[in-house]
N, C-alpha and C positions, 0 to 999 in steps of 0.2 A: 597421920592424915593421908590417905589416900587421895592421888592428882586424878583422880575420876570424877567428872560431873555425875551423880547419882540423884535419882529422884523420884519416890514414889508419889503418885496423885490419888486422890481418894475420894468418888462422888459423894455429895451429902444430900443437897436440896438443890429443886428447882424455884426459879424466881419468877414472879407473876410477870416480867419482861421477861421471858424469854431467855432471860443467861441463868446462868447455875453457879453452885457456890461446890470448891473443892478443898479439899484439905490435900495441903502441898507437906512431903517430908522428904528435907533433903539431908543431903551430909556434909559433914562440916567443909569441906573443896568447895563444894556447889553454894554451901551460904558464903563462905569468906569472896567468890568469885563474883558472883548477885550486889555483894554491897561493895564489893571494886568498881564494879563494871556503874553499876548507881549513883558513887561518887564520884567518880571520870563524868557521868554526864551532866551531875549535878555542877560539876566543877566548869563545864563547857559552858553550858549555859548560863553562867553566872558570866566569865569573862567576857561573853557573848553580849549580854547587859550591858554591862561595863564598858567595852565597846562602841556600844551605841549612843550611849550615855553624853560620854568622852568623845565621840567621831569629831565633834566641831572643832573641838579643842585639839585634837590632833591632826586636823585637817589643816589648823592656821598655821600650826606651828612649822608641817610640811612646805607649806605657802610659806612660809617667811625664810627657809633654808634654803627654798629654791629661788628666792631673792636675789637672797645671798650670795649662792654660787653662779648664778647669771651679770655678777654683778663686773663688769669686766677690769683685768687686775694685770699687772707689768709681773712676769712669770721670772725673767733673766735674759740678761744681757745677750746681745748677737753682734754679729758686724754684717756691712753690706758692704761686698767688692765693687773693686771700679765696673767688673765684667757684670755684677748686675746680684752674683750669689750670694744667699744669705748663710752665714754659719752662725747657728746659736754657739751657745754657750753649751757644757755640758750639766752643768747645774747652774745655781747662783750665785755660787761659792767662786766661781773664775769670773776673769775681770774681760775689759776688750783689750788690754793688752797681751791678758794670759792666752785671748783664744785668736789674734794677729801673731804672739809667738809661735801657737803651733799651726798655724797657715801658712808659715810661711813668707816668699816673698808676693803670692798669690793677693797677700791681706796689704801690703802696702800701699797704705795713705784709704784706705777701705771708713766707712762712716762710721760711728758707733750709734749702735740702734737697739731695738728691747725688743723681743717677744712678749706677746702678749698672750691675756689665756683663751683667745677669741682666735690663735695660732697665727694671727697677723702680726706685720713689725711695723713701729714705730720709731719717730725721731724720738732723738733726747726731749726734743720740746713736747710732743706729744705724751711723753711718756712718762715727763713731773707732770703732768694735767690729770693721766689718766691715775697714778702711783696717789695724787692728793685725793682725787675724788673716791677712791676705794679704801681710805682711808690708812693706806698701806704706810706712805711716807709722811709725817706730819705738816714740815716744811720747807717741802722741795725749793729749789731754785727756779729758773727759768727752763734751767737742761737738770735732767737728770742723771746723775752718775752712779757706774755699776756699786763703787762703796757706800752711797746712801740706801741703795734698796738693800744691801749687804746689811748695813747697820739697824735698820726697820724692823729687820727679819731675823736682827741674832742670830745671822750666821755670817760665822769668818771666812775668811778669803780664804781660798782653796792652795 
């Protein structure tokens, strides 16, 4: 088979509108290319359909993810210095005592506090309110502590 488009056209008649009728002959590259190229469109315009069809339905579903992820959630533990600075945590996996060992004496007597995913911190109190309503932790205490969101989230201490 020849990779050559080839293709003879061949007048026959004319039509009382105005168009004509030809006799097309091509070779086998130029037919196999013709009904690629027909099926690719054929193929487009179906998904295209379907698509449209479907948009509602994957519109809600978009709407409902983006719920989801707006929905504000206790990310991992941080500490707040007496001087005012906040150190997270480097995951969720470390505790507030893991991330006052490695501060130092900077961290001594420092609050323990949560990042959140709206990147603000919270108290412990704030943060079983915020951990139950995301439905993160089932049932928090008053304060929330680093080994229950640890536990929620099936992940081990670091």
């Amino acid at each position: 088979m020849t990779d050559d488009i080839q293709f003879t056209m061949v007048f026959e008649s004319n039509n009382d509108d105005g168009s004509a009728n030809y006799k097309l002959d091509l070779n086998e590259y130029t037919t196999s290319k013709l009904v690629e190229i027909g099926v690719i469109s054929l193929l487009k315009e179906h998904i295209e359909q379907e698509r449209t069809k479907r948009g509602s339905i994957y519109n809600r579903a978009k709407m409902m993810i983006g719920k989801m992820m707006d929905k504000l959630k206790v990310i991992k533990p941080a500490i707040k210095e007496k001087s005012g600075k906040v150190v997270p945590a480097k995951s969720v996996k470390e505790s507030h005592d893991d991330i006052i060992k490695r501060e130092g004496k900077a961290a001594k007597g420092a609050k323990h506090d949560f990042m959140l995913s709206d990147k603000t911190v919270a108290t412990r109190t704030k943060a079983a309110k915020v951990a139950k309503a995301a439905g993160e932790v089932k049932k928090p205490g008053k304060k929330l502590h680093s080994h229950e969101l640890r536990q929620a989230l099936g992940v081990k201490k670091a």
